[in-house]
Every structure is written in structure tokens, then in C-alpha cells.
N, C-alpha and C positions, 0 to 999 in steps of 0.2 A: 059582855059583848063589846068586840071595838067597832068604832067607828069608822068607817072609811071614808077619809077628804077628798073630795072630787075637785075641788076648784078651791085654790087661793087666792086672798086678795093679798098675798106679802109682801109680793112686788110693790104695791102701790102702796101700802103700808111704809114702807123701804122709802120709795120715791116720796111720800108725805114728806116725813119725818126729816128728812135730806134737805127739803125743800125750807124746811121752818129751820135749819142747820142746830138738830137737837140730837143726842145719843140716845142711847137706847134706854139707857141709866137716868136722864134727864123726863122721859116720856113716862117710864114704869114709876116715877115722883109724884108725876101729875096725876097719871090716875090714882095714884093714892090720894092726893091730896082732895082729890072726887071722891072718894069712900069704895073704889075698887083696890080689892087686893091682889096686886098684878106685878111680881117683880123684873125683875130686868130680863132673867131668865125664862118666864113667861111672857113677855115680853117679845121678844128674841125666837122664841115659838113660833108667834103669832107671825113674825117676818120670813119665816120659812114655811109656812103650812102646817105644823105639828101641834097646834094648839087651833081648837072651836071656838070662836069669836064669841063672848057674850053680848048682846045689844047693849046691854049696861055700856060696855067698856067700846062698843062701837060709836055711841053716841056722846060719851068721854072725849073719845078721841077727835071725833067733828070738833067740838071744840078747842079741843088741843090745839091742831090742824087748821082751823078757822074753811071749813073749805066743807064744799056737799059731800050730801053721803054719794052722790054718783061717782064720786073723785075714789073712793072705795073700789066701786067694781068698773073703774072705767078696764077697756084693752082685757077683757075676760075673753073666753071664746062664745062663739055664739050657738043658740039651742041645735044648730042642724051640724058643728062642731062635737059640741058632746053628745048628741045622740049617736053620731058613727064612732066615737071613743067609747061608749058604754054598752052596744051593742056587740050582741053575741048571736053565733048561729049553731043550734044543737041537729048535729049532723046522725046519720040513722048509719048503721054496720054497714050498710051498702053504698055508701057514699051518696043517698041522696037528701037534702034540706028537711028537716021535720019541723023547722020552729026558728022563725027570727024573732031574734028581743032586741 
């Protein structure tokens, strides 16, 4: 079964990372040097959306970053955001509404 990512935080990942002027190469070090095995290219993932954040590696990163975990999901969209992007409407042969989700 895959997983489907509805929201990343890579941007702000990206924007950390920028912030403390480290490479990607530089950040997938440190959390090894915490006992996650994370390399660059996983790493790099996690800056696009294509990798599932472990807490491990997100509380790693806090201090990587020196900065709150709100600094994480700042500039997300908000719950009435993603409930009209995740919303679907199953229409009947006739063209009338059977079911909002």
C-alpha cells in the first residue's frame, strides 16, 4: 500500500536549513551523528515531500535548526484549505449530488 502525502513541510525544511547556511550533505551528517540513518538523498526527500518524516528525525532536526517545532509546520494551509482540496462529490447517472466527502 502507498502512502499518499497531503501536506509538506519541505519548504520550511529548505527555508531552516538556508537559515542555519548548511547543505543537505552537511544536515544528513548530523543526523547521523544523532543515531538516524538519513542520508543526503533521504534527506533531499524530505525537502520535496517524497519522504514520511520520522519524529526521530524531526526532533533531530529541532535541534539541528535550534528553532520550535512550529517553525516546521509554519505557512501550511489551514483545516477549511485542505478540507475543500480533499473533498470529493459522487454524482448519481442523473446528474444529481449523492454524497459530499
Amino acid at each position: 500500500m502507498k502512502l499518499k502525502q497531503d501536506i509538506s513541510i519541505g519548504k520550511n525544511l529548505k527555508k531552516l536549513r538556508n537559515g542555519q547556511h548548511l547543505t543537505q550533505e552537511a544536515v544528513a551528517q548530523k543526523l547521523q551523528l544523532f543515531g538516524c540513518q538519513t542520508t543526503r538523498d533521504i534527506y533531499a526527500q524530505m525537502e520535496i515531500g517524497k519522504y514520511n518524516i520520522r519524529i526521530s528525525e524531526l526532533v533531530v532536526l529541532k535541534e539541528i535548526y535550534r528553532c520550535d517545532f512550529n517553525d516546521f509546520f509554519s505557512d501550511l494551509p489551514t483545516p477549511e484549505i485542505i478540507m475543500q482540496t480533499n473533498s470529493m462529490v459522487i454524482t448519481h447517472e442523473k446528474g444529481n449530488d449523492i454524497l459530499k466527502v
